[in-house]
Backbone bond lengths (Angstrom), bond angles and torsions (degrees), N, CA, C in turn:
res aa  C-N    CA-C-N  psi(-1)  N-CA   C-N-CA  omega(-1)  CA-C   N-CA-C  phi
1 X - - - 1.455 - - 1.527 109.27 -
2 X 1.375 110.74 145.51 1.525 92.45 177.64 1.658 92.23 -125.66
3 X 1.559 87.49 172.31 1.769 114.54 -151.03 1.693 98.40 -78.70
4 X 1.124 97.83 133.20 1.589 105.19 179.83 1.620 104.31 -64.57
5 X 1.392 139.46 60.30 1.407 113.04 -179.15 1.523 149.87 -77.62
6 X 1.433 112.46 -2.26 1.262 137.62 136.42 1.347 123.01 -42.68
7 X 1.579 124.66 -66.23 1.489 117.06 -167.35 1.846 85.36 -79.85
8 X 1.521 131.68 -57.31 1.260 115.74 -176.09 2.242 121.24 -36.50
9 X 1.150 100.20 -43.46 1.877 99.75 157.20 0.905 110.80 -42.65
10 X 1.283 123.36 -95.46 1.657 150.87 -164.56 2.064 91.92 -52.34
11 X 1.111 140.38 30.80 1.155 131.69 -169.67 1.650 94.59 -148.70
12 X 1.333 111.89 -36.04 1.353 126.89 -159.45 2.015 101.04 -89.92
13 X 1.629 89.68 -42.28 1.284 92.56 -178.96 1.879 122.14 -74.25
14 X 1.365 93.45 -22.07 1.417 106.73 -177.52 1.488 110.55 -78.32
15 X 1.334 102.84 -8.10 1.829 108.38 -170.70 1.705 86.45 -87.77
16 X 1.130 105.35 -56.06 1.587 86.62 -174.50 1.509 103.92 -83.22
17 X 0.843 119.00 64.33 1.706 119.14 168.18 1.840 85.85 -130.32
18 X 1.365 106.52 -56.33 1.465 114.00 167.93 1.037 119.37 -33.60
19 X 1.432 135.99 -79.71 1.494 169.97 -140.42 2.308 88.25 -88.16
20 X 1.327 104.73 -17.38 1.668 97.30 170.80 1.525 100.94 -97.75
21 X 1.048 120.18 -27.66 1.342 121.21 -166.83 1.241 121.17 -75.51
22 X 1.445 109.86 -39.51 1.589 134.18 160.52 1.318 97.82 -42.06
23 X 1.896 129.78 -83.57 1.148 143.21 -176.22 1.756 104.78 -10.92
24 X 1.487 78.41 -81.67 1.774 89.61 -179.15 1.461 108.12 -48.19
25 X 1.350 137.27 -63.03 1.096 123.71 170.63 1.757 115.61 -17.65
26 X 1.248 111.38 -94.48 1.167 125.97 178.78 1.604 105.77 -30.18
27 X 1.389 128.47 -61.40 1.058 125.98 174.23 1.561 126.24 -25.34
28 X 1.632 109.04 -51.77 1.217 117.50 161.45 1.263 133.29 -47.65
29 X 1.455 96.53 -57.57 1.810 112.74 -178.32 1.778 94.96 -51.53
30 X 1.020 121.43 -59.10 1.271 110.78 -165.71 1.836 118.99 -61.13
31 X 1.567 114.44 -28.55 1.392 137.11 165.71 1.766 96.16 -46.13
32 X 1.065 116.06 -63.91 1.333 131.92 -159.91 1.482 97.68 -85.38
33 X 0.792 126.58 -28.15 1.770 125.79 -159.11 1.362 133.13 55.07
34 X 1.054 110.42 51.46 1.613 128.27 -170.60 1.161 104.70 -120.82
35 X 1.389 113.55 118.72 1.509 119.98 154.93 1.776 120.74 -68.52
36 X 1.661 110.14 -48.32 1.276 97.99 175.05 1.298 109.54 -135.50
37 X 1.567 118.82 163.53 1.365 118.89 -176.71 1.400 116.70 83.97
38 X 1.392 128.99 -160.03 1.326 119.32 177.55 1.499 107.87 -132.11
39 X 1.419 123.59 14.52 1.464 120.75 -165.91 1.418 135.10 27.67
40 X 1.244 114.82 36.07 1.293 117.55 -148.37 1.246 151.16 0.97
41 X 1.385 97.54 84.05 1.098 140.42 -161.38 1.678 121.51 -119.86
42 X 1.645 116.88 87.43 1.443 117.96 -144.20 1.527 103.61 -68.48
43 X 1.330 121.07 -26.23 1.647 118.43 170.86 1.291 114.18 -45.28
44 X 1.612 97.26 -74.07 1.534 120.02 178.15 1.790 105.81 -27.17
45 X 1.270 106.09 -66.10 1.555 108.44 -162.92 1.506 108.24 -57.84
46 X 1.583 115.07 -34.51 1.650 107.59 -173.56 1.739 92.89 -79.04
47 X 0.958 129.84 -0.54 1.538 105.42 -173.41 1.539 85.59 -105.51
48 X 1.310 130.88 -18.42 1.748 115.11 178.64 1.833 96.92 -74.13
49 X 1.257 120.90 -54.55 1.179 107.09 -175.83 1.638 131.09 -69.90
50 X 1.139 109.93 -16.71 1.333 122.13 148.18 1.297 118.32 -39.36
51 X 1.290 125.49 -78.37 1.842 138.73 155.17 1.542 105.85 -13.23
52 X 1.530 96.93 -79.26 1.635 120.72 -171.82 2.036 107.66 -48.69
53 X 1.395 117.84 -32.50 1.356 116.19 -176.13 1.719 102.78 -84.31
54 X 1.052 112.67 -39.88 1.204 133.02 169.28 1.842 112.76 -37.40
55 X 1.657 99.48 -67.99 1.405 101.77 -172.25 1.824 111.59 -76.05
56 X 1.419 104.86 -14.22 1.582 113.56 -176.67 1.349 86.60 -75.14
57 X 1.046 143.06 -82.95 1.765 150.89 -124.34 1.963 96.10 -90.08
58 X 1.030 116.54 -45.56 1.422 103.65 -172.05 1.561 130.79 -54.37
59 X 1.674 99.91 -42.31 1.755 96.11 177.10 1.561 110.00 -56.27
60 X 1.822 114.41 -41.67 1.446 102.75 -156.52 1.432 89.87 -71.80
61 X 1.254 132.86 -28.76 1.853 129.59 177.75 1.476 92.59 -61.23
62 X 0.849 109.19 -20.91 2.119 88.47 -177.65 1.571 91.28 -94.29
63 X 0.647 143.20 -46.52 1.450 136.01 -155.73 1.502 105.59 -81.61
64 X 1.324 127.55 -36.55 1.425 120.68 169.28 1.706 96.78 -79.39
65 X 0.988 139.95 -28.37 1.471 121.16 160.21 1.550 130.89 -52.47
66 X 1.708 109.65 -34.10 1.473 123.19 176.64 1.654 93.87 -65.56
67 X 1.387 115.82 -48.74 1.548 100.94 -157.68 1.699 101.74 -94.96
68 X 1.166 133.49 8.69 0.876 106.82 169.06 1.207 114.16 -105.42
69 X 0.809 116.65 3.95 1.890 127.33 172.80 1.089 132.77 -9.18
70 X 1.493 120.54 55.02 1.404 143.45 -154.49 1.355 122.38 -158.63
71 X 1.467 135.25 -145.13 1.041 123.50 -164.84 1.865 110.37 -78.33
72 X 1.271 106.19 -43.61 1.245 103.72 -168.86 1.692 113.01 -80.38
73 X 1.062 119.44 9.55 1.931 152.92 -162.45 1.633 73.46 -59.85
74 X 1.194 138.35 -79.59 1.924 129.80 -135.63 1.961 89.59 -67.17
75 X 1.201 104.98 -47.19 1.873 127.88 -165.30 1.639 87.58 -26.24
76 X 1.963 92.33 -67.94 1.287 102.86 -157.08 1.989 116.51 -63.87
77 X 1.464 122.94 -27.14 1.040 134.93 -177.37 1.472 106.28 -68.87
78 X 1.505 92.98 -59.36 1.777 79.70 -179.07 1.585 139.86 -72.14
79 X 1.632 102.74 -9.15 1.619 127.64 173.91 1.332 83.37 -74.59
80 X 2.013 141.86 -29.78 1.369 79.04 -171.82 1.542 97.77 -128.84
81 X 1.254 111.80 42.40 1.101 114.74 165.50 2.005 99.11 -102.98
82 X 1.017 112.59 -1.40 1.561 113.33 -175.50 1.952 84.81 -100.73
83 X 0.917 119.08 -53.04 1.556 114.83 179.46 1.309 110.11 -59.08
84 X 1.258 145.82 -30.93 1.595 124.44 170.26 1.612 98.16 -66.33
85 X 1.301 116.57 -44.97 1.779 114.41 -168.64 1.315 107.20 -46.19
86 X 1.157 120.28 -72.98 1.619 147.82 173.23 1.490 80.74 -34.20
87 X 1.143 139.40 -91.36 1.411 131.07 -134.01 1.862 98.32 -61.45
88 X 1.349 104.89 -59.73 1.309 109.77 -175.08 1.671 113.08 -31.18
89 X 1.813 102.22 -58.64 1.440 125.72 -167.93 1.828 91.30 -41.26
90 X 1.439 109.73 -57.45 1.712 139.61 -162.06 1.751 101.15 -55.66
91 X 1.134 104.39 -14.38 1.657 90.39 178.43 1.642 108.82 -130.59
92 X 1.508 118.79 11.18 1.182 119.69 145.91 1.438 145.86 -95.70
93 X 0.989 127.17 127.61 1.496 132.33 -142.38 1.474 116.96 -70.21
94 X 1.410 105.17 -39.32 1.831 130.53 -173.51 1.849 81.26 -68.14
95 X 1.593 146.30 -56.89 1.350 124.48 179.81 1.377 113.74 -51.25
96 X 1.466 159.48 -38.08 0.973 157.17 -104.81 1.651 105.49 -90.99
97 X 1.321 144.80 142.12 1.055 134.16 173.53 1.240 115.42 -87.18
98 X 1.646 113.82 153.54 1.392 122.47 -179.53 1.325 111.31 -47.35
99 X 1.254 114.93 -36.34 1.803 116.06 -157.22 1.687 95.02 -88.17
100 X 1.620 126.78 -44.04 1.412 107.69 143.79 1.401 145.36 -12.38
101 X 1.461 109.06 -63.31 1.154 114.50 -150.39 1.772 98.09 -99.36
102 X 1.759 113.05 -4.95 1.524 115.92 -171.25 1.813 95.05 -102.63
103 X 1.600 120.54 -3.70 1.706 115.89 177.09 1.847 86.33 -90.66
104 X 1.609 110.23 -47.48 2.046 87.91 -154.68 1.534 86.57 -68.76
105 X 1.271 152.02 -50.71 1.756 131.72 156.40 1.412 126.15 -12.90
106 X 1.275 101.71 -42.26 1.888 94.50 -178.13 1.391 89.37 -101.26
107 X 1.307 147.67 32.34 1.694 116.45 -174.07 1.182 71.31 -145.52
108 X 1.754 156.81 -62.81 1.319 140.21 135.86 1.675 121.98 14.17
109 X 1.327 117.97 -66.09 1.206 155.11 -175.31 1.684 88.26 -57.71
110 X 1.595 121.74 -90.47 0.989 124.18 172.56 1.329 124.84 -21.65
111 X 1.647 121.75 -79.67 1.119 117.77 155.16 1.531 143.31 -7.10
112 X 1.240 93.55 -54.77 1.727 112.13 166.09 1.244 112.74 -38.59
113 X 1.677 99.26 -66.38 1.286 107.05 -152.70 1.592 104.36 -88.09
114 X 1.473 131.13 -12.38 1.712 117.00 155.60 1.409 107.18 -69.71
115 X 1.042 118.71 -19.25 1.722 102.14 -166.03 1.901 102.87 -91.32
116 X 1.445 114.83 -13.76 1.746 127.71 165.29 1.796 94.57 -64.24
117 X 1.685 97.51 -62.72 1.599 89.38 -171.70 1.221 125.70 -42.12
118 X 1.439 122.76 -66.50 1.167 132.39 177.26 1.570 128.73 -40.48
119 X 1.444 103.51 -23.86 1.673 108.40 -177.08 1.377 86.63 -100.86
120 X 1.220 163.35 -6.50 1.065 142.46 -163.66 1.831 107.49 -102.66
């Protein structure tokens, strides 16, 4: 039999994509001081679901990587080793772009000001 060494990479690398995510996890909990749950605490929670999207989506990405073990085999590994990044990057705040963060300000902004109108 020979050794899967493609899905074994893309399996190896995703563990420590895991094994960072945890870190940070934990990192938080201890910031916050929570053993369980997220105390509501909006950091805390994007770095649990970060983890949590992480540990949902990776096996079936490994497992359609084991079986597809063929030409399009790297395509699929690295789309989803670029999709935990992206997602992770996607729910931390310090990435966010200026032009992001200047629409939820004006649509915020907006908001405001129908919900003044209306009571007035």
């Amino acid at each position: 039999m020979i050794f899967p060494a493609t899905p074994a990479f893309f399996a190896a690398l995703l563990a420590l994509v895991d094994v960072g995510l945890s870190g940070w996890v934990v990192a938080g909990r201890l910031r916050a001081n929570l053993l369980h749950g997220d105390g509501d605490d909006p950091d805390l929670l994007k770095r649990i679901r970060s983890h949590g999207k992480c540990a949902e989506f990776v096996p079936l990405s490994l497992l359609l990587v084991a079986l597809l073990e063929g030409g399009i085999l790297a395509t699929v590994g690295v789309t989803a080793v670029a999709a935990v990044a992206l997602h992770v990057r996607g729910r931390d705040p310090d990435h966010q772009t200026a032009t992001s963060r200047s629409r939820r300000r004006a649509s915020s902004a907006a908001t405001s000001n129908c919900n003044a109108a209306s009571w007035a």
